[in-house]
N, C-alpha and C positions, 0 to 999 in steps of 0.2 A: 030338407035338412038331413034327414036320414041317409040321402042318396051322397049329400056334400062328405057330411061323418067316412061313409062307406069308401067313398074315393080316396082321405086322409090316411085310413088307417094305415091300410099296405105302405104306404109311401116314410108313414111314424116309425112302422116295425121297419123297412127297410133301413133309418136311418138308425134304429137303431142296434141295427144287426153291424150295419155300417160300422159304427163309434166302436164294438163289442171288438166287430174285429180288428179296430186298428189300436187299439187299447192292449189287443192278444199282441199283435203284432210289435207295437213300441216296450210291450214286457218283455217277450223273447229278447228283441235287439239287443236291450238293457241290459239281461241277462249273459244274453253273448260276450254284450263287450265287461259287462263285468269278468267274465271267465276272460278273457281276454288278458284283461288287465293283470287279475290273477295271477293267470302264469305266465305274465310279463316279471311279474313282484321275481326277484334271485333270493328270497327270503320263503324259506317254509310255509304255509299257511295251511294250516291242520284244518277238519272238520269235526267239532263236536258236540256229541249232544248233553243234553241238559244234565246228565244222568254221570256227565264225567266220564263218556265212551270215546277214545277217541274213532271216528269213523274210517274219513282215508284221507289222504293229501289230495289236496286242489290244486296242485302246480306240481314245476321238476326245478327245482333250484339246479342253478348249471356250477356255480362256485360252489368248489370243494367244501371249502371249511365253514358254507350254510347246510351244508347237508348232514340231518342228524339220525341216524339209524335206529327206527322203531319198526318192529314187527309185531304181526298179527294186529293190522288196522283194521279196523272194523266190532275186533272183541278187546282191543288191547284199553283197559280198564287204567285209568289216570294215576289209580292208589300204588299201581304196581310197578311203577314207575318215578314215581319218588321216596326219599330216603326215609320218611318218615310221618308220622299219623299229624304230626303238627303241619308239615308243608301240606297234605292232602286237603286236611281241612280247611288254610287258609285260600286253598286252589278253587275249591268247588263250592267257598263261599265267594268269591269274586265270583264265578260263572253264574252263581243264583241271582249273584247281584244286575250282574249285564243282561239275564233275562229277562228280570223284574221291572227293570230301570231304563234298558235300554241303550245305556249311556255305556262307553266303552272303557275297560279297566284295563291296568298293567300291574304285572308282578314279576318277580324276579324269583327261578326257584332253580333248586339241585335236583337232576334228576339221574336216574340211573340207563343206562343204554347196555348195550349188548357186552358182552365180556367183560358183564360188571362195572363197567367205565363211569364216571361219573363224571356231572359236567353242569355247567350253568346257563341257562336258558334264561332271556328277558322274553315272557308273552303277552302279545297286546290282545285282550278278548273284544272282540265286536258283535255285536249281536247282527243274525241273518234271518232266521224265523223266530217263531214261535217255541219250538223247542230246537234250535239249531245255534250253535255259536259259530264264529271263525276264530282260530288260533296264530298270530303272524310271529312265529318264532325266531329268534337268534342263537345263535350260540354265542355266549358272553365269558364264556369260560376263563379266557388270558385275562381280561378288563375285570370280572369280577373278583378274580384272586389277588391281582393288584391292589383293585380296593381293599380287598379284604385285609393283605400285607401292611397298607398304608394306616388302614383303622387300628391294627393290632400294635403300630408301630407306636401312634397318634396315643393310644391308649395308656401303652408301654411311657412316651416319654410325658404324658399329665400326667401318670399315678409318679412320677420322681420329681416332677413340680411341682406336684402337690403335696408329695412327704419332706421335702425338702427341708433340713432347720433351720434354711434363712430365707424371709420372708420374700418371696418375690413377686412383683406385678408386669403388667402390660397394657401400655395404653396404644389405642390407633389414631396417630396425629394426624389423618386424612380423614378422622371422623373427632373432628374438634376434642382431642383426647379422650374416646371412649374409652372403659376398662373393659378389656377382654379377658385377665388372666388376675386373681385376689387371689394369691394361695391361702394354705390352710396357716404357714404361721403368721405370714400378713396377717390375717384376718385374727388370730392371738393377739398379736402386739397391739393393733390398734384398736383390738375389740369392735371390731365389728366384722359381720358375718359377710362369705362371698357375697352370697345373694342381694344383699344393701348395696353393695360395688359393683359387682359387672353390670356390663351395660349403660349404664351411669356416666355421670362427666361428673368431672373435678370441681366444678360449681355449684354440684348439689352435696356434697361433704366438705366445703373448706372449711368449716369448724373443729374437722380433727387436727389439724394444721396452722392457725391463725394467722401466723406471723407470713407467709407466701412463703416459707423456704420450697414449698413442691412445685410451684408456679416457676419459681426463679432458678432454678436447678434442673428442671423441665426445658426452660427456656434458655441456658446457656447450654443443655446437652444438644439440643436441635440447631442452634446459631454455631456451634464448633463443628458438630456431627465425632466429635472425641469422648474420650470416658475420662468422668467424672467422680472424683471422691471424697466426702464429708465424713466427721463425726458431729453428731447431731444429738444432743440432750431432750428428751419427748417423753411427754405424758398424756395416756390415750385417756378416754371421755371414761373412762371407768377406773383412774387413776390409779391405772399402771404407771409406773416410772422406770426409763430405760435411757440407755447408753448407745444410740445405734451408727454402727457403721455405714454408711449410705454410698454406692455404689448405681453412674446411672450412665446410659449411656444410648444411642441412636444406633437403631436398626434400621437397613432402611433395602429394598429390594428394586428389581425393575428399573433400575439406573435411578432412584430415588424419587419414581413416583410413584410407591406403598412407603410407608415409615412406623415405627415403633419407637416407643421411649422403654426401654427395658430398666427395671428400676430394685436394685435388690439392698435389703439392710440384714447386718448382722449384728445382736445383742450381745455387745461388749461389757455389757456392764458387769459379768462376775470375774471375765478377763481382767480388766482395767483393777477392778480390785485386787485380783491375786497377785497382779503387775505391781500396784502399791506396795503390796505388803510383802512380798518376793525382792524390792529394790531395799526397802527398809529392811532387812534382813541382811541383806548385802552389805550395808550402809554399817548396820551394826557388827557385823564378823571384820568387815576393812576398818572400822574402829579398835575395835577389839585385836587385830592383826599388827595395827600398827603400835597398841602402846605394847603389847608384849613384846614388840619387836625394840621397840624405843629400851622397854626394861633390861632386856633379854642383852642389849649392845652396850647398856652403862657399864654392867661388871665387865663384858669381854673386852671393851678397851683397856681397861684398867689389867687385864691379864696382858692384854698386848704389849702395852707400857713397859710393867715390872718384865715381862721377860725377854724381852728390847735391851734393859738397861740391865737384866742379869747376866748376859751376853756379853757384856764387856765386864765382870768381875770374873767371869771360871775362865779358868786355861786350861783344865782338863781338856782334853781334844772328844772325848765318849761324851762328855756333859755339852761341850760346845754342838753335836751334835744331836743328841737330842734339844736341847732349847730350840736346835736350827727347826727341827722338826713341829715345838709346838709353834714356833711363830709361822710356819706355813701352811698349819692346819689351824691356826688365830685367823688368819686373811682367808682362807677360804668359809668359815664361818664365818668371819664378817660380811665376807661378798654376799652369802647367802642370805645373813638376817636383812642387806639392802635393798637385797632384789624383792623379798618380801615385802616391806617396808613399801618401796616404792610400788609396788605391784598394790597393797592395799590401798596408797594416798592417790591411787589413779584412779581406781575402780571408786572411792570416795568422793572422788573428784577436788582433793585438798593438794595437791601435787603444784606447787608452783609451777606458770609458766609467766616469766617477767619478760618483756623485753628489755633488751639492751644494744647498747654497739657493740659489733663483734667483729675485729681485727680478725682475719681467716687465716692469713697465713702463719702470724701469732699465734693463733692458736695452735693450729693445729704443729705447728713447729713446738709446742710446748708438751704436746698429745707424743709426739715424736722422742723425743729427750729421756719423759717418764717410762716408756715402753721399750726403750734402748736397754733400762735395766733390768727387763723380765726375760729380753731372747737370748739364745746361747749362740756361739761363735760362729753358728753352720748357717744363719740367718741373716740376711738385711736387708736394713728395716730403713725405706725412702719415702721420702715426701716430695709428692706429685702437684704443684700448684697448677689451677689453671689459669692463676693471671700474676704480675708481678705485688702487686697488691690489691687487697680486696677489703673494703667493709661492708658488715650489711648492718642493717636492726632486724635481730631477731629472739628467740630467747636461747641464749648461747651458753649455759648448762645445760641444757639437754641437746644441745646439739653434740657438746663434748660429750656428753654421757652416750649418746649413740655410737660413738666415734671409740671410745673406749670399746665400749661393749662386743663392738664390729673386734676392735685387735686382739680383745682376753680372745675369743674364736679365734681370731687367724692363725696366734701365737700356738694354741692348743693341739691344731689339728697341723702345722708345718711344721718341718723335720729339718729343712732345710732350702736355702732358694732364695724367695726374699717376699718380704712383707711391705708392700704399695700403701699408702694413705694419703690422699689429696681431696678435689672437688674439678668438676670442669667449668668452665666460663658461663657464669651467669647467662642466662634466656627467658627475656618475656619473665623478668619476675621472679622467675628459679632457678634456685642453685643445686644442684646435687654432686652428692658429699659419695667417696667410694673408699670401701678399703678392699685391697686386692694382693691375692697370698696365692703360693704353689704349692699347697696341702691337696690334700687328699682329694678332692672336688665332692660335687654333691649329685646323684643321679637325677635326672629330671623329674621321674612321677613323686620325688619328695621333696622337691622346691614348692609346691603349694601350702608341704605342711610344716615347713622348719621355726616356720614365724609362730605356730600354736605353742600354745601351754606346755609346758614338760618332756617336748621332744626333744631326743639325742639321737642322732643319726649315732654317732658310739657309744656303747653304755658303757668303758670300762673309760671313759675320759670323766675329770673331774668338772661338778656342774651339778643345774638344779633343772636345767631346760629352761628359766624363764628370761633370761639375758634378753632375747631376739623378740617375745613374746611382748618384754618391755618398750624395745623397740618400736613394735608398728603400733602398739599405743599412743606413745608418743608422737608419736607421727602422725596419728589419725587426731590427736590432739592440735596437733601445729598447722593441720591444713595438709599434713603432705602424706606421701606415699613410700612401702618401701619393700625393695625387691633383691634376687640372687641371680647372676647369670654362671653357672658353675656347670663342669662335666665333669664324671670319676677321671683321678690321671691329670687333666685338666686344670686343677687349683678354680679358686671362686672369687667373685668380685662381689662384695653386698654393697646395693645402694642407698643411700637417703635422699629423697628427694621433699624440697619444704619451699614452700614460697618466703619471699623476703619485702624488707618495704627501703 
């Protein structure tokens, strides 16, 4: 037995010098081809130890912009190399970590390199021994200033969505309307806080809403893919009460498969009031405007009258001349108190507009006759029809009122030439009415403003400014429009354009 033993052992140890060595042998290789691979990686791969040392490079990265210049490997200490005590210690708490654990970590830091440079490195730690790490480095520099840009931007445009004073949300119609965005007034008006909302579906709050108005206004913004706008009377769960303007509309990216319901309200409600009481106020000065105006016109007729008919008792020629005088500063006072008058019963909105039947060429043949007696000899004064006869139904005082209004201008500002007033051939429904004079013309950058309140291209001409002002009131009253095509030199044509039935 002893002899059998004795024959075994050699043969044991042989085999097991055998295993030893091919065990030595299959490390090396492994090691080889690890190193291999190594400095196969175009990617830096440091060596360090536990202590935060980096030792040396395990490779030669051959692309330029992987290669990152650190000196004195071997003593070059990790702290001396980043920008700050906070990067260090989150660095060499990841490296305690991958030694501990084994398991391989990644961090992203700034660090400092030669001539001061500073720059951003992504490093993955692996653990190699016992007290050894591996470092597989990047330079991430362009990519993480990006982000960085992107974050600061990101930042930049939440903190103005979220100060915003009109409440705005966002839902992602590719996640069964999830909320992603509650601002901070949103979450005022409805009272309730972001956190209750994002993340969230509309099915877990349609109690602040009962009626489906956000359902159906949801659903008509995403069926049009247009913008949409309500006012919307609402009272939140803590009985707010509000006036909000609702504004909604579909975002949508990637040729429309991402989508967004972007959804904003604005609280009208101290608006709408001051709008109330801002109109009544109005309401009451064009009250007030027109009976002074009404009182103000009883005695000045009455002056107009007696000295109308004092004018035919003096024969003094000095007397006959001044009477000439009050009765033409009588008619421009009266014009005056009418344009007020009418200018208050418009803005009141008591301003008759009747229709009637209106003979054109009549008329304005009658517009012709009365203005015959206000031009001087150096003037004439034609009527341009554009058909042999014409009627329409329209309301045909104010269309002579414009019509006047157009000739006291034409008269005013021509010296001599002639004074146009007609209409061209009815079209599709409308008629437009011109009167057209060889005065002074009107320069172009002040054709937008002749039709406002109180303008006088000449201030030494007599006038209130509100004649023309009357005008595109009226106008905007009867459905139509009204315009000047004039150049200095040139003389002007003003139009009225108004539909007819």
């Amino acid at each position: 037995m002893q002899t059998l033993l004795a024959g075994h052992i050699p043969l044991f140890l042989l085999l097991v010098i055998v295993v030893v060595v091919f065990l030595h042998w299959l490390n090396n290789k492994y090691k080889s081809l690890n190193r291999q691979i190594i400095r196969a990686i175009d990617t830096p791969v440091y060596l360090l130890s536990g202590q935060g040392i980096v030792l040396r490079l395990l490779n030669e990265p051959t692309e330029q912009t992987n290669k990152i210049a650190l000196k004195n490997l071997g003593k070059l200490d990790i702290r001396d190399i980043v920008i700050n005590e906070e990067e260090y210690n989150k660095h060499i708490t990841l490296l305690r970590k991958v030694l501990d654990t084994r398991i391989p970590c990644h961090l992203t830091v700034k660090i400092r390199i030669e001539d001061d440079n500073e720059i951003y490195i992504s490093v993955r730690l692996v653990y190699l021994k016992h007290d050894r790490v591996m470092a597989f480095v990047r330079n991430v520099t362009e990519n993480e200033l990006k982000r960085l840009e992107n974050e600061k931007y990101r930042f930049f445009l939440e903190s103005i969505l979220e100060n915003l004073p009109i409440a705005t949300t966002v839902k992602d119609q590719n996640d069964n309307g999830r909320y992603l965005i509650w601002n901070k007034k949103a979450a005022e008006m409805m009272g309730t806080p972001a956190d209750e909302i994002v993340g969230h579906y509309e099915k877990d709050f349609r109690h602040l809403m009962t009626d489906n108005f956000i359902q159906e206004t949801d659903r008509l913004a995403e069926e049009t893919a247009t913008s949409h706008s309500y006012i919307k009377h609402f009272i939140n769960p803590k009985g707010g009460e509000y006036i909000l303007s609702f504004h909604k509309n579909l975002v949508s990216y990637n040729h429309g498969r991402e989508r967004w319901i972007v959804s904003s309200a604005l609280d009208i409600t101290e608006l709408l009031a001051a709008k109330e009481k801002a109109e009544e106020s109005n309401r009451l000065k064009s009250a007030f405007l027109a009976n002074i105006s009404h009182e103000i016109r009883t005695p000045l007729n009455a002056i107009v009258g007696f000295s109308s008919i004092l004018s035919e008792y003096i024969q003094d020629e000095d007397a006959k001349e001044y009477i000439r005088l009050i009765e033409t500063n009588n008619q421009l006072l009266l014009q005056l108190i009418n344009d007020v008058l009418d200018l208050s019963r418009i803005e009141a909105n008591t301003l008759e507009f009747r229709e009637d039947e209106m003979d054109v060429n009549d008329a304005l043949e009658k517009i012709q006759a009365t203005a015959k007696l206000k031009i001087s000899s150096a003037i004439k004064l034609r009527f341009l029809p554009g058909l042999e006869a014409c009627t329409i139904r329209t309301v045909s005082t104010r269309v002579i009122q414009v019509l006047n209004n157009y000739l006291s201008n034409a008269i005013k500002h021509t010296e001599q030439g002639y004074i146009d007033i007609g209409y061209y051939p009815p079209q599709e429904g409308r008629i437009r009415f011109f009167v057209r004079d060889t005065g002074c013309g009107i320069p172009a950058e002040r054709h937008k403003d002749i039709f406002e309140r109180f303008v006088k291209l000449d201030s030494f001409k007599q006038g209130t400014g509100l004649g023309l002002s009357i005008c595109m009131m009226i106008a905007e009253k009867m459905n139509g429009e009204v315009g000047v095509i004039s150049a200095p030199g040139e003389g002007s044509e003003f139009w009225f354009d108004i539909p007819y039935a």
